[in-house]
PDB file of N, CA, C and O in Angstrom:
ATOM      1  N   UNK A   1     209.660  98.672   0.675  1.00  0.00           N
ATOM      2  CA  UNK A   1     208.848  97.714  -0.044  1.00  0.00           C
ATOM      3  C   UNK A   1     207.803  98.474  -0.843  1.00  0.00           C
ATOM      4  O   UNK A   1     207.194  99.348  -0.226  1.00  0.00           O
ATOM      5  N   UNK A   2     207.535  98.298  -1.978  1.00  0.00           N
ATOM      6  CA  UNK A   2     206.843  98.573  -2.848  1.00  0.00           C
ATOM      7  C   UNK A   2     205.369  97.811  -3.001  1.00  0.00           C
ATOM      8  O   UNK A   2     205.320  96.582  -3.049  1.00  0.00           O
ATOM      9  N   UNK A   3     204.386  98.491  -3.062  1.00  0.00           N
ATOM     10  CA  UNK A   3     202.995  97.850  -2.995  1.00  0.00           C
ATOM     11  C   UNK A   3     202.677  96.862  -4.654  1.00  0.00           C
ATOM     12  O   UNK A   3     202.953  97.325  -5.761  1.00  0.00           O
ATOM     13  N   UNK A   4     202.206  95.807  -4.474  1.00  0.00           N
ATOM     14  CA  UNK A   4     201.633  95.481  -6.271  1.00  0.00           C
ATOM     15  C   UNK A   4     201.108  96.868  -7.035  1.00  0.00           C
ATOM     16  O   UNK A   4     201.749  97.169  -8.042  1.00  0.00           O
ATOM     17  N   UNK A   5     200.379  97.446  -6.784  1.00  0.00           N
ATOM     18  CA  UNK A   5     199.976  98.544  -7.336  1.00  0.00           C
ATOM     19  C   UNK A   5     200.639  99.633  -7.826  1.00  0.00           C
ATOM     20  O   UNK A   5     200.190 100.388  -8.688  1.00  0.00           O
ATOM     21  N   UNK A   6     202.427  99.784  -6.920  1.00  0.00           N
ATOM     22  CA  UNK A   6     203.172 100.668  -7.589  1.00  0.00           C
ATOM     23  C   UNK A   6     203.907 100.374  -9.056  1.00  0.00           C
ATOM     24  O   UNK A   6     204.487  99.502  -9.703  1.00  0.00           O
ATOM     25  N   UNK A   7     203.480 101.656  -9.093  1.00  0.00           N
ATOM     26  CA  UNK A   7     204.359 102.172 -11.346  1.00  0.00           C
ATOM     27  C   UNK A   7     204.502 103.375 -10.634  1.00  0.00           C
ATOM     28  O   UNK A   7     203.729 104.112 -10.021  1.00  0.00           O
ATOM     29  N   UNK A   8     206.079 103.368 -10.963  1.00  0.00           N
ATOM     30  CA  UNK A   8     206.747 104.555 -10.743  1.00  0.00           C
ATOM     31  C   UNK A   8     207.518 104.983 -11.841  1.00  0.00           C
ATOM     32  O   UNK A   8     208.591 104.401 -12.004  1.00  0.00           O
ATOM     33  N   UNK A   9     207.178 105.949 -12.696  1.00  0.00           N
ATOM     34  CA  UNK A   9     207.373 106.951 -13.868  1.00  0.00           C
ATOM     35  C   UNK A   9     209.225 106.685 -13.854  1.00  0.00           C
ATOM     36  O   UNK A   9     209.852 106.360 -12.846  1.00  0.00           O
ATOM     37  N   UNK A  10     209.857 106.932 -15.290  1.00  0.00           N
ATOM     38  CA  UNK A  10     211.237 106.599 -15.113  1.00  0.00           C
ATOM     39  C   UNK A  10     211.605 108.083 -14.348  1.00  0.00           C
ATOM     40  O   UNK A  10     212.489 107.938 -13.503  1.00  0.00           O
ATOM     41  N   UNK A  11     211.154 109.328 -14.467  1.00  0.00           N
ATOM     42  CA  UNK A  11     212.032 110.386 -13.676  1.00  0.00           C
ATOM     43  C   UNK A  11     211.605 110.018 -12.408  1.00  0.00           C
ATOM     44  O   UNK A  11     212.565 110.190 -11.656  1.00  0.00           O
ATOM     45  N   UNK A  12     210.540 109.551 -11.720  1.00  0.00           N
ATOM     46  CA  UNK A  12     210.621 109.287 -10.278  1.00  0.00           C
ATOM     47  C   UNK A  12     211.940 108.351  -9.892  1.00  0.00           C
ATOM     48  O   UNK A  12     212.760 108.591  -9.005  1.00  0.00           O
ATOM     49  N   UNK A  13     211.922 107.338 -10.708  1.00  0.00           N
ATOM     50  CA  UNK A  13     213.389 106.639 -10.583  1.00  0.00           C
ATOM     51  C   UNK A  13     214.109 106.616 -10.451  1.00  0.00           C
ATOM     52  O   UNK A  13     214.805 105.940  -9.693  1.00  0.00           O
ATOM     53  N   UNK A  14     214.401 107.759 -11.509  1.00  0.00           N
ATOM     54  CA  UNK A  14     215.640 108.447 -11.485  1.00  0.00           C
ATOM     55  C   UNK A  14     216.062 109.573 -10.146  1.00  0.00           C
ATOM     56  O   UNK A  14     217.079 109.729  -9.469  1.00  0.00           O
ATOM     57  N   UNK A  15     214.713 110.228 -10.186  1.00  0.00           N
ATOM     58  CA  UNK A  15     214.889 110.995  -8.541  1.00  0.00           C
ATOM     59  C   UNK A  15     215.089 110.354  -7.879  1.00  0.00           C
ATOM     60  O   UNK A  15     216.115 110.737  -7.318  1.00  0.00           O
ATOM     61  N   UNK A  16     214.667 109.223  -7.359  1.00  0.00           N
ATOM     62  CA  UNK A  16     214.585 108.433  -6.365  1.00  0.00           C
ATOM     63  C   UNK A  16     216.231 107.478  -6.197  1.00  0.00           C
ATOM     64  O   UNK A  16     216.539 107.016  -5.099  1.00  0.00           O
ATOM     65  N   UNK A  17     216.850 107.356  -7.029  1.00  0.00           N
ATOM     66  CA  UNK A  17     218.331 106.695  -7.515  1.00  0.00           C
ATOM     67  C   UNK A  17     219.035 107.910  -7.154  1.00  0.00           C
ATOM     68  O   UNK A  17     219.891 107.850  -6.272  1.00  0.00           O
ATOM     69  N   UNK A  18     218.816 108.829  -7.639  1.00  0.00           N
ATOM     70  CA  UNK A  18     219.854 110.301  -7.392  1.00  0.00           C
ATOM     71  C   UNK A  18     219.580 110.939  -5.878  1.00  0.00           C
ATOM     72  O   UNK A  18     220.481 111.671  -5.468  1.00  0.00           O
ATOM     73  N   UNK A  19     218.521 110.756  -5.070  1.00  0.00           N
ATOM     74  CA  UNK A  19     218.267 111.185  -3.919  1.00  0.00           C
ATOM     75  C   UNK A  19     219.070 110.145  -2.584  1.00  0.00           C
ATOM     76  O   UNK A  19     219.905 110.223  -1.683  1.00  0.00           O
ATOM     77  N   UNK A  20     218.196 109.259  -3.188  1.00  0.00           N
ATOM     78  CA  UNK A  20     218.779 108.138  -2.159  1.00  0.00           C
ATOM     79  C   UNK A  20     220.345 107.660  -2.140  1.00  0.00           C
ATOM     80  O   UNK A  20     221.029 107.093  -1.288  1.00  0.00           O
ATOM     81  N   UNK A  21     220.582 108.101  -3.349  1.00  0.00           N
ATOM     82  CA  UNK A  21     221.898 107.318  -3.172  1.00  0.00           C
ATOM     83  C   UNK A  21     223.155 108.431  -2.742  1.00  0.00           C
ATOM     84  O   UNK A  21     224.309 108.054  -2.539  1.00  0.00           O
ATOM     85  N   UNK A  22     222.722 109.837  -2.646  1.00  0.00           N
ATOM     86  CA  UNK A  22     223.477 110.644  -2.354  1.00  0.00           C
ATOM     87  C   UNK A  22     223.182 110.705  -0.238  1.00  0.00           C
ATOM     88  O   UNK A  22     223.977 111.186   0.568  1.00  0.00           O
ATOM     89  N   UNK A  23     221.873 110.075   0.071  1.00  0.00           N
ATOM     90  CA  UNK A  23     221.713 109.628   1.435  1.00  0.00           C
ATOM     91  C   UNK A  23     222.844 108.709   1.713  1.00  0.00           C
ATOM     92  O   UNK A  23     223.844 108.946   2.390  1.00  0.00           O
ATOM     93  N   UNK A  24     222.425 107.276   0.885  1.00  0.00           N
ATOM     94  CA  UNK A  24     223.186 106.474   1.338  1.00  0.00           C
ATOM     95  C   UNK A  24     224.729 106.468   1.303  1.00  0.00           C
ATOM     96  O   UNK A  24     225.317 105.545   1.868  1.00  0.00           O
ATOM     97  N   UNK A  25     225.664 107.786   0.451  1.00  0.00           N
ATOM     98  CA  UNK A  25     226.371 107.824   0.705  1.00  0.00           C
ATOM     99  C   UNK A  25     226.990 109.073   2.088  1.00  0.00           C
ATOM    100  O   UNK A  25     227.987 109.323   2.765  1.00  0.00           O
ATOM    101  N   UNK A  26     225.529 109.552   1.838  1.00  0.00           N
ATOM    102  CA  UNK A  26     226.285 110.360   3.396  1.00  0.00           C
ATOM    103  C   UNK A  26     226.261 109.663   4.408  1.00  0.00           C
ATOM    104  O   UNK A  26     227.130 109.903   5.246  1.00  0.00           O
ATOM    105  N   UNK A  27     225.188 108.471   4.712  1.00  0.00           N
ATOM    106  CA  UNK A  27     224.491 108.119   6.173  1.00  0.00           C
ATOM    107  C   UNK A  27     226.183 106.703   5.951  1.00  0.00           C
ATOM    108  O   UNK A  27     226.474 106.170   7.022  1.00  0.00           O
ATOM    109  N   UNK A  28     226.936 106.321   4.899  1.00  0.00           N
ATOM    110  CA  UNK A  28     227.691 105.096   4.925  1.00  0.00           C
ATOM    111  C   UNK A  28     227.408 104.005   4.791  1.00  0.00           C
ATOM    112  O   UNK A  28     228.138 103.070   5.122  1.00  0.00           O
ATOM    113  N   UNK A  29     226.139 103.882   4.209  1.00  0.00           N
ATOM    114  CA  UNK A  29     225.302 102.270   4.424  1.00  0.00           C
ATOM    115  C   UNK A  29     225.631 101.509   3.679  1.00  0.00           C
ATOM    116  O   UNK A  29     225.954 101.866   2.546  1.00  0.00           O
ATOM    117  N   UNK A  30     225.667  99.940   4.136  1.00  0.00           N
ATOM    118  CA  UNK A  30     226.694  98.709   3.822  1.00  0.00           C
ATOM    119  C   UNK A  30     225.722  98.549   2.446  1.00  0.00           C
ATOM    120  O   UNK A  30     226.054  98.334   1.280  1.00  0.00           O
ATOM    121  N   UNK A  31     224.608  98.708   2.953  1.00  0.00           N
ATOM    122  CA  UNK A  31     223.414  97.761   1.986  1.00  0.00           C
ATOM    123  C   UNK A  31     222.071  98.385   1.928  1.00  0.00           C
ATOM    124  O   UNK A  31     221.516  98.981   2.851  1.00  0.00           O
ATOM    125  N   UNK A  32     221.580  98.162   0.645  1.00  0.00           N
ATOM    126  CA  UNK A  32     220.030  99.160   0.136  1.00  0.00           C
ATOM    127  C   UNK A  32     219.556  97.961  -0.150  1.00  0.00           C
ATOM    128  O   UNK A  32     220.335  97.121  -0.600  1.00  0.00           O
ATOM    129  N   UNK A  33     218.416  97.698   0.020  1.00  0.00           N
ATOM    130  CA  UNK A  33     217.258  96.762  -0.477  1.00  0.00           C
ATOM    131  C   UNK A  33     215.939  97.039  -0.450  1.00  0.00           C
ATOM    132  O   UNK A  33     215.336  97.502   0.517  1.00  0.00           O
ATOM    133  N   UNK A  34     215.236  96.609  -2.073  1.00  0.00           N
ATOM    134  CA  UNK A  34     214.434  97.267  -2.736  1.00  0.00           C
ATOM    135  C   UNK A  34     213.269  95.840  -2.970  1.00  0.00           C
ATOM    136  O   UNK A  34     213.443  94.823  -3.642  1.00  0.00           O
ATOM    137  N   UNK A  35     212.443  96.127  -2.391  1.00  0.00           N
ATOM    138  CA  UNK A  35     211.051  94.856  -2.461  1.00  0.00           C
ATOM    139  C   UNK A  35     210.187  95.055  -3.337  1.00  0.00           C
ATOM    140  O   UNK A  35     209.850  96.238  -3.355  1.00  0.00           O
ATOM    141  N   UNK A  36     209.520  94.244  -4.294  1.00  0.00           N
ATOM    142  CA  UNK A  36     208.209  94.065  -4.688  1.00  0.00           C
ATOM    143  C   UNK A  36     208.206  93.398  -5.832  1.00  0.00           C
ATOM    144  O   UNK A  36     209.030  93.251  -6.735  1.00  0.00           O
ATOM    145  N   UNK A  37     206.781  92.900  -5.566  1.00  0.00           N
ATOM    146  CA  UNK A  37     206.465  92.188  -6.133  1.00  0.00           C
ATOM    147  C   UNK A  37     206.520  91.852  -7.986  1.00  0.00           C
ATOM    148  O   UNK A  37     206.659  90.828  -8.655  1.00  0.00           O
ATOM    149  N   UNK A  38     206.341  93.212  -8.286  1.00  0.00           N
ATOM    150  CA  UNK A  38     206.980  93.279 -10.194  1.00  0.00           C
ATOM    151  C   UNK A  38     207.830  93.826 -10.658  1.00  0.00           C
ATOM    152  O   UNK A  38     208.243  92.827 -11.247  1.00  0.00           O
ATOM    153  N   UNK A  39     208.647  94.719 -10.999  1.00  0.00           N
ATOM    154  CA  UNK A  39     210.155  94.916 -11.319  1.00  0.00           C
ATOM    155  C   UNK A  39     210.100  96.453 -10.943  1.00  0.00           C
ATOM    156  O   UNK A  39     210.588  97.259 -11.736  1.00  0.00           O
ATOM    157  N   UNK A  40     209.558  96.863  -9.831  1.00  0.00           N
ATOM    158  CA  UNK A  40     209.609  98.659  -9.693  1.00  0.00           C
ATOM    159  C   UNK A  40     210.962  98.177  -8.458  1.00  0.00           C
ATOM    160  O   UNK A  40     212.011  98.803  -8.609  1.00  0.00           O
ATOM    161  N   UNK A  41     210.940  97.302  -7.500  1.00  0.00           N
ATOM    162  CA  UNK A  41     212.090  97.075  -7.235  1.00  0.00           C
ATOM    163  C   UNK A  41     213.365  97.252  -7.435  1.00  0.00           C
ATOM    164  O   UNK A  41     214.186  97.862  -6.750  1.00  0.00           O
ATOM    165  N   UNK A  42     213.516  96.514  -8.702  1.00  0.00           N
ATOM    166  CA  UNK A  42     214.657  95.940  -9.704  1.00  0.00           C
ATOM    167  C   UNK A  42     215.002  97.656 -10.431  1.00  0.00           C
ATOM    168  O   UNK A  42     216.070  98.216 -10.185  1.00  0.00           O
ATOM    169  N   UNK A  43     213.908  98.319 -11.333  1.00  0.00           N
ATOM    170  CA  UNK A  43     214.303  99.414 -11.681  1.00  0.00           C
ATOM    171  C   UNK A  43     214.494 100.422 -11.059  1.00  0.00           C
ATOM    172  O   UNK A  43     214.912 101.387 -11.699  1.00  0.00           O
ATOM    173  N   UNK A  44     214.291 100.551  -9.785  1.00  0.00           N
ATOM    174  CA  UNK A  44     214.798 102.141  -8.582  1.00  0.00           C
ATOM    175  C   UNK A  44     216.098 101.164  -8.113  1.00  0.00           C
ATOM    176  O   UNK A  44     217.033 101.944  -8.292  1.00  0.00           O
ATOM    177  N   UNK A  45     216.560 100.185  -7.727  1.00  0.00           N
ATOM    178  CA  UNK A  45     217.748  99.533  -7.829  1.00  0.00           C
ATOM    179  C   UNK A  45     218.786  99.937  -8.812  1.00  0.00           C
ATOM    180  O   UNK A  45     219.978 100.127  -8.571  1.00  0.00           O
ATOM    181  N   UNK A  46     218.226 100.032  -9.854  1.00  0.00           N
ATOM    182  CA  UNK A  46     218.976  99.954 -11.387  1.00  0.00           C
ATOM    183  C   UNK A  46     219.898 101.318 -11.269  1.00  0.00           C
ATOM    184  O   UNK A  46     221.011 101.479 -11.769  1.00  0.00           O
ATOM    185  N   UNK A  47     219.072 102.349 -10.399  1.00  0.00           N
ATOM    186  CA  UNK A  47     219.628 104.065 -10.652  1.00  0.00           C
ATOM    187  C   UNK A  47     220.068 103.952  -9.200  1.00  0.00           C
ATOM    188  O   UNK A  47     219.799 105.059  -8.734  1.00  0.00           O
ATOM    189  N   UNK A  48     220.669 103.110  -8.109  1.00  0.00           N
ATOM    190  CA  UNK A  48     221.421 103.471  -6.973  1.00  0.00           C
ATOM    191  C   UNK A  48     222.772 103.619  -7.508  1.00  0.00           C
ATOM    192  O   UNK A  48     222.900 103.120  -8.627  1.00  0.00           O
ATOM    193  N   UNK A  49     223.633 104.071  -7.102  1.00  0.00           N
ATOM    194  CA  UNK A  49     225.281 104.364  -6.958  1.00  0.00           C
ATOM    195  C   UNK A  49     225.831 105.135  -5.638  1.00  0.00           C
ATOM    196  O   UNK A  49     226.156 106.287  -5.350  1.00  0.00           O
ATOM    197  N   UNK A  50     225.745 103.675  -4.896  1.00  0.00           N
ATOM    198  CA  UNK A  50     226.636 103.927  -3.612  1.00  0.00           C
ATOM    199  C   UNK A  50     227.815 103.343  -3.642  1.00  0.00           C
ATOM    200  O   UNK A  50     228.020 102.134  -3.749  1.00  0.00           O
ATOM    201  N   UNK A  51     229.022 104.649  -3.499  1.00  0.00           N
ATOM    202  CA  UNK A  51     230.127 103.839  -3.370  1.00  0.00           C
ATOM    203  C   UNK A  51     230.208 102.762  -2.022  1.00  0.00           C
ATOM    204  O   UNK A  51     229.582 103.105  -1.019  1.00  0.00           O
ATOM    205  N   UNK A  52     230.745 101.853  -2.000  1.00  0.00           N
ATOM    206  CA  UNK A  52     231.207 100.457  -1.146  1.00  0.00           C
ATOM    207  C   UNK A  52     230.006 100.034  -0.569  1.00  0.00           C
ATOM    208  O   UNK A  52     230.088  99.196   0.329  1.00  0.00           O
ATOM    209  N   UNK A  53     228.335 100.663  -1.081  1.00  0.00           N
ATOM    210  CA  UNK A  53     227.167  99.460  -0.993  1.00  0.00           C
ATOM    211  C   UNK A  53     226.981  98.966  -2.010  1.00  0.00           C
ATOM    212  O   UNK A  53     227.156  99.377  -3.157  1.00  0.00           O
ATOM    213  N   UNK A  54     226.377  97.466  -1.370  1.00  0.00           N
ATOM    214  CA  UNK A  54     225.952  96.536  -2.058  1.00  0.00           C
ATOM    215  C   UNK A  54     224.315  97.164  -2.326  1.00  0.00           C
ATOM    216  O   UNK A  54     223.731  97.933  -1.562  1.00  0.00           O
ATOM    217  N   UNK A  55     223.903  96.738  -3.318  1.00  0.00           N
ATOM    218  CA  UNK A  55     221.984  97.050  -3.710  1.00  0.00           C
ATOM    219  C   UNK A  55     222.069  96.464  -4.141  1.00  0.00           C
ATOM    220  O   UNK A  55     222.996  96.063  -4.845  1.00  0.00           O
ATOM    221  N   UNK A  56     220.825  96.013  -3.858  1.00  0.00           N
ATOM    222  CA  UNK A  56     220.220  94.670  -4.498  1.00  0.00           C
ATOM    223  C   UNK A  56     218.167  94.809  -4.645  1.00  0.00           C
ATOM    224  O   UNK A  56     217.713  95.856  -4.183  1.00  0.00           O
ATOM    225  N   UNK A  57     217.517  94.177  -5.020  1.00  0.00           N
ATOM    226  CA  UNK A  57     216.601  93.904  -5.156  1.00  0.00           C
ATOM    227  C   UNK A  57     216.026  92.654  -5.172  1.00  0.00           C
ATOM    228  O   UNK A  57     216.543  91.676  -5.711  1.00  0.00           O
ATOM    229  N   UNK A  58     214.509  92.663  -4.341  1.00  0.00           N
ATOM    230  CA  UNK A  58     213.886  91.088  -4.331  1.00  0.00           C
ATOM    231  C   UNK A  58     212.291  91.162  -4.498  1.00  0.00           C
ATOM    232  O   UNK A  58     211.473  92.044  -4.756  1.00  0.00           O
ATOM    233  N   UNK A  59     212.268  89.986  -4.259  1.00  0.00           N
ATOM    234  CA  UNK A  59     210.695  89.932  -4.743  1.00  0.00           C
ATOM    235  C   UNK A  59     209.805  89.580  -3.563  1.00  0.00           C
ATOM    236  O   UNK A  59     208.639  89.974  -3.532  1.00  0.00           O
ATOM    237  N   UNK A  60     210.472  88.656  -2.340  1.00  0.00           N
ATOM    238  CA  UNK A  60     209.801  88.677  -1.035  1.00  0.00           C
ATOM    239  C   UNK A  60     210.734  89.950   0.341  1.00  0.00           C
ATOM    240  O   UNK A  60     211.851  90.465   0.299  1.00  0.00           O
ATOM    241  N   UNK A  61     209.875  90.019   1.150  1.00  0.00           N
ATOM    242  CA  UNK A  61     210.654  90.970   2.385  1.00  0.00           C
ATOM    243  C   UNK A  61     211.452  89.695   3.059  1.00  0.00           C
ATOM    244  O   UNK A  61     212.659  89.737   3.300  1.00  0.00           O
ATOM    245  N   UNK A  62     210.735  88.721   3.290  1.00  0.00           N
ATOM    246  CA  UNK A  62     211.600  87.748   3.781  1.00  0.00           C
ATOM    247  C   UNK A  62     213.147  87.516   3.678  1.00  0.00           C
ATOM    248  O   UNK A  62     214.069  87.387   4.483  1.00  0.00           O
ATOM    249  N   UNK A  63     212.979  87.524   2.039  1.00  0.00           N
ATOM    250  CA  UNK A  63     214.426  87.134   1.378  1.00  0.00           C
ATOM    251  C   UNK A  63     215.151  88.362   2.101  1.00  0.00           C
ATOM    252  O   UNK A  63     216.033  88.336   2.960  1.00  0.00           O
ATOM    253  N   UNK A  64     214.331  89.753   1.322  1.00  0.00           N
ATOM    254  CA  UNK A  64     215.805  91.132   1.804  1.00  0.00           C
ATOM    255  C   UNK A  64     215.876  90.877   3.149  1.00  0.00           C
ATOM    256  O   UNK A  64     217.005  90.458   3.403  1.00  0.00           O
ATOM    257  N   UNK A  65     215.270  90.932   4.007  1.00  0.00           N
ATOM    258  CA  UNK A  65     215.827  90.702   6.043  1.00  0.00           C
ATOM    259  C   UNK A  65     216.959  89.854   5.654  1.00  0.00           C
ATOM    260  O   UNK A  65     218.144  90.183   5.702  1.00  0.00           O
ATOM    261  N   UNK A  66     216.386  88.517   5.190  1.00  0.00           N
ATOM    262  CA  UNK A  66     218.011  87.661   5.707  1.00  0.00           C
ATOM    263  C   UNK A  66     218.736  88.157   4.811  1.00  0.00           C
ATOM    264  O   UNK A  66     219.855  87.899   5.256  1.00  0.00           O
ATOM    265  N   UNK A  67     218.905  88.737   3.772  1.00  0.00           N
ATOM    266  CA  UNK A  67     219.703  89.416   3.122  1.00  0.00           C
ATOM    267  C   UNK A  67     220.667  90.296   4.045  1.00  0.00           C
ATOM    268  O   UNK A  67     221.880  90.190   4.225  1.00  0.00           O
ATOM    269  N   UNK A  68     219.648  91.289   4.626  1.00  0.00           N
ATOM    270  CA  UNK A  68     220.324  92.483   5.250  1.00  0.00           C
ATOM    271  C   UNK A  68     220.814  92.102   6.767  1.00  0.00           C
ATOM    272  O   UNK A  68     221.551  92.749   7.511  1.00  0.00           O
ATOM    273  N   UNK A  69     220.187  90.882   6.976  1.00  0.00           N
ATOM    274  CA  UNK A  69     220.535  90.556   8.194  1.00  0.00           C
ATOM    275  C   UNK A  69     222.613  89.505   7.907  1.00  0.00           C
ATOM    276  O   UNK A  69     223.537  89.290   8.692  1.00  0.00           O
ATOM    277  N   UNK A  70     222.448  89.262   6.749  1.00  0.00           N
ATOM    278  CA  UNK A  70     223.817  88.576   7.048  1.00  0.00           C
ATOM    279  C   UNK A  70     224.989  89.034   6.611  1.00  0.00           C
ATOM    280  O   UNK A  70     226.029  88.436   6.889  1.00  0.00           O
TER     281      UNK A  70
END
């Protein structure tokens, strides 16, 4: 989850899309979900590429749990 206050630069993004998603394809994970409140969510989402996960992004934690929960 991302604070209101985060702005994250597009190469952090991009690090952050190229790091994580080379995790999430070692660790096998079904599903990535990315919180907050203004679109820093939506854009570190934008740079995941996990093969056979789903990513997604939201705007409450609420929503991603039952998300990740079903």
């Amino acid at each position: 989850m991302f604070g209101q206050g985060t702005n994250l630069p597009t190469e952090t993004q991009e690090y952050m899309g190229e790091v994580w998603s080379e995790n999430g394809e070692y660790t096998g994970v079904d599903k990535v979900g990315f919180v907050s409140e203004g679109i820093t969510a939506m854009a570190v989402q934008s740079k995941m590429d996990i093969d056979g996960a789903v990513v997604e992004d939201f705007k409450a934690l609420d929503d991603a749990i039952e998300w990740a929960q079903g």
